[in-house]
C-alpha positions, 0 to 999 in steps of 0.5 A: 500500500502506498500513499497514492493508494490511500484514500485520506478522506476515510481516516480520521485525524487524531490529536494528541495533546498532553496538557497535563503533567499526570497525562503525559506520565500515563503516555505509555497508554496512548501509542499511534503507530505508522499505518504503513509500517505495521502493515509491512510488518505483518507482510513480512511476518506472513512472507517469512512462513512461506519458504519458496518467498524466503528463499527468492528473497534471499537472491534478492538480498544477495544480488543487492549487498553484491552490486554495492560492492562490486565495481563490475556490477556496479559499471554494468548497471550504469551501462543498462542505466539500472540500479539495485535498491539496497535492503534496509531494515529500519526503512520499512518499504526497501524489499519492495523497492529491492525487490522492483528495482530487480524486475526492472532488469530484463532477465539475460541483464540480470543473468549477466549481472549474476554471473559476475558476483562471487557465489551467483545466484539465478532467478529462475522464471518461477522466482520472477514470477514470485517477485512479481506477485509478491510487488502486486499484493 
């Protein structure tokens, strides 16, 4: 789900104010969390118990963390004008954009791409398939 998806006129807008010392001491009990990242948390949590996805995730990882480092990769991402999001854990939408930044790679790019890292991965068209579907949820 991303912004331009969210109708902002169905949620209503909450106003915390604490005007009071005794209020603010109780705060513990008032706790609004970002409706975006709850919602990728539970995502996450439901794509870790599906083991094909994990393990399509995990060439995901892998290919990202190698073409950071790789200056080889690195030069034939800037000859196809491509790029690899990197994962970041504490930014709660990059395995989405890891994940479309690497369908954006035609498939012999990615392949090419692959064969250059130290322990290649290889996505098959079911992987492509799974990332594919995993961006459309």
């Amino acid at each position: 789900m991303f912004v331009k998806d969210v109708e902002l006129n169905k949620f209503q807008v909450i106003n915390v104010d604490y005007d009071d010392v005794d209020d603010f001491e109780d705060s513990t009990a008032t706790r609004l969390s970002c409706f975006a990242h709850s919602l990728q948390l539970c995502v996450r949590d439901g794509l870790k118990n599906a083991s094909y996805t994990s393990r399509v995730l995990g060439k995901c990882q892998s290919l990202a963390k190698s073409s950071h480092k790789s200056s080889k990769i690195a030069d034939l991402l800037e000859e196809i004008d491509k790029h690899i999001n990197k994962m970041n854990i504490t930014r709660w939408n990059s395995e989405y954009l890891l994940i479309k930044s690497i369908l954006s790679i035609e498939k012999d790019d990615l392949e090419s791409i692959a064969k250059l890292m130290e322990n290649p991965v290889k996505f098959s068209t079911n992987d492509l398939i799974i990332l594919q579907e995993i961006v459309d949820i």
